[in-house]
ZAMARGU-4260 file (C-alpha; in steps of 0.2 Angstrom, whole numbers, plus 5000, padded with zeros to 4 digits):
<rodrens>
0) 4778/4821/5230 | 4789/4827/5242 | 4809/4824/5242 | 4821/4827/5258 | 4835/4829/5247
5) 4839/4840/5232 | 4853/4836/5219 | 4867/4844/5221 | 4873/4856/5209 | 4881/4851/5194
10) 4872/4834/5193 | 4871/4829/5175 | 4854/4828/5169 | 4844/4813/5165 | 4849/4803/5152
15) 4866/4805/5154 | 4876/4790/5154 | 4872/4779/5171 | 4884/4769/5177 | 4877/4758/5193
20) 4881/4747/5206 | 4888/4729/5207 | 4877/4717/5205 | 4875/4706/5220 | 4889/4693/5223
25) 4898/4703/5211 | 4916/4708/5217 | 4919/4724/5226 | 4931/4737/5218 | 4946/4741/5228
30) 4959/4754/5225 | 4973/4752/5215 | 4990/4758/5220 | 4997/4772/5210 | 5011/4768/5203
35) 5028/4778/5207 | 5028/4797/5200 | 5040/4800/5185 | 5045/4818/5180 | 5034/4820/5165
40) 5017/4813/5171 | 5007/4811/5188 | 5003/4795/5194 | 4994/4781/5186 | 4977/4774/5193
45) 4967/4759/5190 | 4955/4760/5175 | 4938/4770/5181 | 4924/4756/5185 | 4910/4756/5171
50) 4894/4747/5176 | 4877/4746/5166 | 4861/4753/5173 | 4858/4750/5192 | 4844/4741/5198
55) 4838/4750/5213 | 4828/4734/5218 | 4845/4728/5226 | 4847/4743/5237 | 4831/4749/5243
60) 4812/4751/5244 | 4801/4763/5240 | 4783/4759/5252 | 4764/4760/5246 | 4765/4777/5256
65) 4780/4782/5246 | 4793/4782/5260 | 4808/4778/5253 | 4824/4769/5258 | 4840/4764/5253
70) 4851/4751/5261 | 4870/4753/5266 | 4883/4745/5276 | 4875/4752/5292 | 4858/4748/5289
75) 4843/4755/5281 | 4842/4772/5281 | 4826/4785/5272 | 4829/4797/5260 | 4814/4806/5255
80) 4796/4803/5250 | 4786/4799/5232 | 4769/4804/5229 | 4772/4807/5210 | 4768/4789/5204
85) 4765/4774/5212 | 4779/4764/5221 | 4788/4759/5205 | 4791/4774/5197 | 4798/4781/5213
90) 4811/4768/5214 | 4815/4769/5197 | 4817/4791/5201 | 4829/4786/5217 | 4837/4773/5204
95) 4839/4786/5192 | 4849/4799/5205 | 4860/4786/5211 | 4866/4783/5193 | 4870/4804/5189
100) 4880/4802/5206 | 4889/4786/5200 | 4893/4796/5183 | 4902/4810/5192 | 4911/4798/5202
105) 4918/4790/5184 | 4922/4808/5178 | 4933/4811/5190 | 4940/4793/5190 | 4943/4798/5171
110) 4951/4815/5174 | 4963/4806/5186 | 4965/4792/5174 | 4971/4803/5161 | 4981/4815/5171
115) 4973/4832/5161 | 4966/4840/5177 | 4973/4845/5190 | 4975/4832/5203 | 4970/4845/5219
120) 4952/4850/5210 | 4949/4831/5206 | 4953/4828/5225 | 4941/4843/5231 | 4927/4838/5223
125) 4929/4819/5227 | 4929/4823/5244 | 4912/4834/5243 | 4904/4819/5235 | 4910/4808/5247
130) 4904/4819/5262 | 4884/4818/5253 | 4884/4803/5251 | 4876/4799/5270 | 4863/4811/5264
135) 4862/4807/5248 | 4843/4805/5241 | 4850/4791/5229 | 4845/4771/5230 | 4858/4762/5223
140) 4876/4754/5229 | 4882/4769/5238 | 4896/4758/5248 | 4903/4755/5231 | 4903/4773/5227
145) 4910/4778/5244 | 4925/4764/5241 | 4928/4771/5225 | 4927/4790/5231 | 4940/4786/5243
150) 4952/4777/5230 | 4949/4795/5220 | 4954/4802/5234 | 4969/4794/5240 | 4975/4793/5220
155) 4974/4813/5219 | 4985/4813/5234 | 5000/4805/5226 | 4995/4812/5209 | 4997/4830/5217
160) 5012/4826/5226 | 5020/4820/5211 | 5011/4833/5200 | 5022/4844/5213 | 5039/4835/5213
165) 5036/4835/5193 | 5032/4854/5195 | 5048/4858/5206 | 5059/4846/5195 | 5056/4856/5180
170) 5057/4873/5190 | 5076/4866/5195 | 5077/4861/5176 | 5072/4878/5169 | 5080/4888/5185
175) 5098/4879/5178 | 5096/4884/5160 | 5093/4901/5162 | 5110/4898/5173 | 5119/4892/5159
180) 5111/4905/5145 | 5118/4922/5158 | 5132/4914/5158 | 5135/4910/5142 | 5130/4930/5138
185) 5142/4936/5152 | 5154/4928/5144 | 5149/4935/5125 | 5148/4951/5133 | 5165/4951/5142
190) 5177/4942/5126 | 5169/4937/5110 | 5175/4952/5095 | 5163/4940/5084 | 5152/4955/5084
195) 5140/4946/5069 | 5139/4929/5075 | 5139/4936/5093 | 5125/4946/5091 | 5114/4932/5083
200) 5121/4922/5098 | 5113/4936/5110 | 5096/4935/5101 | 5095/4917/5100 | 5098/4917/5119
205) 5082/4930/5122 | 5070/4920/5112 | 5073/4903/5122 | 5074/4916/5138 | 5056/4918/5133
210) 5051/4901/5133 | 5057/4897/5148 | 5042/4898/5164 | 5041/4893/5181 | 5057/4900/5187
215) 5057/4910/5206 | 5052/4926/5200 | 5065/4934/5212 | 5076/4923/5206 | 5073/4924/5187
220) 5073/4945/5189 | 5092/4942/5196 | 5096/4930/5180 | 5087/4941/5168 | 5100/4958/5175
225) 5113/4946/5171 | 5106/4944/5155 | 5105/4961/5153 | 5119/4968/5158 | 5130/4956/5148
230) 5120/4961/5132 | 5123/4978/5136 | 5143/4977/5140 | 5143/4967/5123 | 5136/4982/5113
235) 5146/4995/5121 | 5162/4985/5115 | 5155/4983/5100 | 5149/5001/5097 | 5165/5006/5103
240) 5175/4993/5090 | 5163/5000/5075 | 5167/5017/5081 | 5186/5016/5079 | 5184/5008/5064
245) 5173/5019/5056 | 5187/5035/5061 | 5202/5023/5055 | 5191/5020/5038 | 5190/5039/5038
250) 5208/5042/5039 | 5211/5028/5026 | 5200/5035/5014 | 5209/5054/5017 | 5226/5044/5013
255) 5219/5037/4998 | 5214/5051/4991 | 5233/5059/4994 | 5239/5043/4984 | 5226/5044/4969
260) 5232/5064/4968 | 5249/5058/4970 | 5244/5043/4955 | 5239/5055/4944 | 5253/5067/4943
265) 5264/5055/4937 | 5252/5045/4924 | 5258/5056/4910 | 5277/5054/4916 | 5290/5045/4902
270) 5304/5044/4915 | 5298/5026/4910 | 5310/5016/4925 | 5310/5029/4942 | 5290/5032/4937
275) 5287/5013/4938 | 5297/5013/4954 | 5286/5028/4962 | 5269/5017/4958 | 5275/5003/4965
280) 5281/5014/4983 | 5262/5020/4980 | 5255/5004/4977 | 5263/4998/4994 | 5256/5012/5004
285) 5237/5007/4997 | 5240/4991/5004 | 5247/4998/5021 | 5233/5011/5022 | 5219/5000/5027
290) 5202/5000/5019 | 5192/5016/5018 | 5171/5013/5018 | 5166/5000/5004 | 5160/5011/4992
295) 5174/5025/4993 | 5187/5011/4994 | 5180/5004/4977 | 5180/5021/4968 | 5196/5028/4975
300) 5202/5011/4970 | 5195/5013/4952 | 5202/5031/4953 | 5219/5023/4957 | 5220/5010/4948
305) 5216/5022/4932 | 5232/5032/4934 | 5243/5017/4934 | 5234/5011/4918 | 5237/5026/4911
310) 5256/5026/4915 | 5259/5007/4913 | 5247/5008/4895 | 5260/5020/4891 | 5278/5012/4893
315) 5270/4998/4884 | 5267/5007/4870 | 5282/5015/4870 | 5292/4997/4875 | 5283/4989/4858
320) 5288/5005/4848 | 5307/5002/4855 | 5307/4983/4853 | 5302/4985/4834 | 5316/4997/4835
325) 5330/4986/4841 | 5324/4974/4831 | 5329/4985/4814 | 5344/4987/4824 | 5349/4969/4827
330) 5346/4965/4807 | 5355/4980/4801 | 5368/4975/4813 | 5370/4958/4806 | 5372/4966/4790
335) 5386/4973/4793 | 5395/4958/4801 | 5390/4950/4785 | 5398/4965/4776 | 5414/4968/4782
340) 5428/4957/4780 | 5446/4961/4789 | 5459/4950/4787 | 5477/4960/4799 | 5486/4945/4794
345) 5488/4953/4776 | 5487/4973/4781 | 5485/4978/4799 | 5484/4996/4795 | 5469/4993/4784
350) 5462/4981/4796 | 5464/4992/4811 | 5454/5008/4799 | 5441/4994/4795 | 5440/4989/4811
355) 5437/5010/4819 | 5425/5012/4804 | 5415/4996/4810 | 5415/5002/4828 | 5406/5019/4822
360) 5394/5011/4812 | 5390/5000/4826 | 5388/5012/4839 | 5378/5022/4827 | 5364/5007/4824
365) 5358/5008/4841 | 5353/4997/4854 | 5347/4977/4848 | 5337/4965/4858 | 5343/4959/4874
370) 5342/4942/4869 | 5354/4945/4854 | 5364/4954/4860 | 5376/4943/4867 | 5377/4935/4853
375) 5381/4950/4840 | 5392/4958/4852 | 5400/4942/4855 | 5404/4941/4835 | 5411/4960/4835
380) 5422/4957/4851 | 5427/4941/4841 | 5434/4953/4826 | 5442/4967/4840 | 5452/4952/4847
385) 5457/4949/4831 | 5465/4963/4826 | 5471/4969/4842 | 5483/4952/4844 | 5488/4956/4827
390) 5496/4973/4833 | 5502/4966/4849 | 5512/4952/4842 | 5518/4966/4827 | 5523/4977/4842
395) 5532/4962/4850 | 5544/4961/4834 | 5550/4979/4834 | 5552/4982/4852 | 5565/4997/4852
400) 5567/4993/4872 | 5571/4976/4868 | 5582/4980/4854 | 5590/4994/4864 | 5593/4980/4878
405) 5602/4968/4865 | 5614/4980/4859 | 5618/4985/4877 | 5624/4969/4881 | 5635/4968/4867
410) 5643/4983/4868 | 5644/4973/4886 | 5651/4956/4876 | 5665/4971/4868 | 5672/4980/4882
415) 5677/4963/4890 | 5684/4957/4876 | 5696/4971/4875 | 5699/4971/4894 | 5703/4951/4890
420) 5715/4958/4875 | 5724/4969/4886 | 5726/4957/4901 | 5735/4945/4887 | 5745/4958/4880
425) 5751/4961/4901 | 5755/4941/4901 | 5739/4943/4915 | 5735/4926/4913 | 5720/4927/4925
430) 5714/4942/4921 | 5711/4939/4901 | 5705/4921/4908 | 5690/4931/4921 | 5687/4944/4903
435) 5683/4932/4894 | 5671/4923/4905 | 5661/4940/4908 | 5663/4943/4890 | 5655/4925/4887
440) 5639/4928/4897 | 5634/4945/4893 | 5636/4937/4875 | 5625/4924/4880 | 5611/4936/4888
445) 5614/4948/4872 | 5607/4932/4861 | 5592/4929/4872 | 5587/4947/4872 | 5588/4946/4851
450) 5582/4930/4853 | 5566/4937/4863 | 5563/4951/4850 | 5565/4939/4835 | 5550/4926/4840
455) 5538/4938/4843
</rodrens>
């Protein structure tokens, strides 16, 4: 046998699906119009056409010498000779490489269909099959594959293109987000004092940096020193904020230290009142000082707070020991309330001794509660005014300056009297007359000065 054609490489080998031609009559395939390209996917094509077997009897001849020939739109045309077998078995050979051209013809219509390869390849390769076909040594319906190759053709076009626009769409896409994620870091870098959530922000911002392809590498390099050197500006400030605090943790933990020394010269102090006033000065500085590194801070803290325990620990003590004290001392004072009984109506000189003997006593019991004291000093002033209005109303009776005024104006009432004696004796009418009137109202300022004395 001898064949003027050789398959081409890549042909599938026999019994691989067929697919043939049309049947005669049968409607010829045309190509569908892609529809319009949307961002996400290439361009849809009409459904690959899927055909049984071929029968090779429709498209050529294979003659008693084994010439054999297909027919096409342009006329018969030979392809290649048989001497394997008879006449039969040749046609049915030809049939068989027409149907392994027709299958690669599908496969490509599938790959387009589907939109998983890559619409330029699928083109190439349609348009070398298209180009064998004139020399094709196949007998079958090669119109039909020719009208289909070119639909494959024209479909990879607007698949690729839109494949491209999709391609550049998602370049501008990615192009703007790394935009927005440089930025966003400048602006990190340049203000935020967050540092913890900052930071996270920073490496949150890398990883989807990483995930992002098919920007203009010139480009992208320019965004990612952006990147960079906003990331970089972010961790100087920051180093530079944890430095400064770090020196002023230092210099609180130095001044902590100077106030625990300072707490426990005084825990041991019973000047109960200015001691309590020093802790609390102390206790204000801590507070003012800042805080040194954690774990210092928490010992000096303990260290601290253990002097003031000690001191406060102490007055307490002593304050329950004193309050049990004044406590005796209010019972024993109302003891003596209930004791003594002073009456400076009857004997003021006694009650005035009773009341100094009192007094001592009094002062000699100490210091009582302060909530009963009001009420026990109360009852003692009550017994002091007592006797004291006693003695000023006794003094008010025997007032020598009072009595020494009365007696003044009656030796006052006296002398006019005699002046008015006199002045008769003269026949000085008038003058007795003026006497006595003087006499009269010295007499009547003598009575209200006795008069004064007496009602006291």
């Amino acid at each position: 046998m001898t064949d003027n054609s050789a398959p081409k490489p890549g042909t599938p080998k026999p019994g691989a699906p067929r697919p043939g031609a049309p049947k005669p009559g049968a409607a010829k395939p045309t190509a569908a119009k892609p529809s319009a390209p949307k961002p996400s996917a290439p361009a849809a094509v009409h459904p690959p056409v899927v055909t049984p077997p071929s029968d090779p009897s429709l498209f050529g001849r294979v003659d008693e010498d084994g010439t054999a020939w297909v027919k096409t739109a342009d006329g018969e045309r030979q392809i290649g000779s048989w001497q394997a077998g008879d006449a039969a078995e040749g046609l049915a050979h030809f049939g068989r490489r027409y149907d392994d051209l027709a299958t690669e013809v599908t496969l490509l219509e599938a790959r387009l269909t589907s939109g998983t390869g890559d619409a330029r390849k699928t083109r190439t390769a349609a348009v070398a099959l298209a180009q064998s076909l004139p020399t094709a040594a196949v007998i079958g319906d090669i119109d039909a594959l020719s009208r289909r190759l070119d639909a494959v053709i024209a479909e990879s076009e607007e698949a690729a293109e839109a494949a491209k626009a999709e391609r550049e769409h998602e370049r501008e896409e990615h192009t703007h987000r790394k935009e927005e994620l440089a930025a966003e870091a400048e602006q990190i870098g340049a203000e935020s004092t967050q540092w913890k959530a900052a930071g996270d922000r920073l490496r949150e911002i890398l990883d989807e940096w990483k995930t992002i392809r098919g920007v203009d590498r010139k480009l992208d390099d320019a965004l990612w020193k952006r990147y960079s050197k906003a990331r970089e500006a972010f961790n100087r400030r920051r180093g530079a904020h944890f430095a400064e605090l770090d020196r002023e943790r230092a210099a609180a933990k130095a001044r902590k230290e100077e106030l625990c020394e300072q707490a426990e010269a005084l825990q041991s102090s019973t000047d109960w009142g200015p001691t309590a006033a020093e802790f609390r000065d102390l206790l204000a500085e801590w507070k003012a000082a800042g805080r040194a590194p954690r774990e210092a801070d928490d010992a000096l803290w303990k260290r601290f707070k253990a002097a003031q325990d000690v001191f406060f620990g102490a007055r307490n003590a002593a304050a329950s020991e004193r309050d049990a004290e004044f406590e005796g001392n209010a019972t024993a004072k109302e003891e003596l309330l209930g004791s003594v009984h002073i009456d400076p109506a009857k004997d003021l000189d006694g009650a005035r001794a009773a009341l100094r003997d009192l007094q001592e006593k009094w002062d000699e019991i100490g210091k009582v509660p302060r909530e009963k004291m009001h009420d026990l000093e109360g009852r003692l002033h009550a017994i002091e005014k007592k006797v004291r209005d006693a003695a000023d109303s006794q003094w008010r009776r025997t007032d020598p300056e009072a009595m020494a005024r009365a007696a003044q104006f009656r030796e006052r009432v006296a002398q006019f009297e005699e002046q008015a004696a006199k002045a008769t004796a003269a026949g000085k009418t008038k003058d007795a007359e003026k006497a006595l009137a003087q006499a009269q109202q010295w007499r009547e300022w003598a009575d209200a000065a006795e008069g004064a004395v007496n009602d006291r």
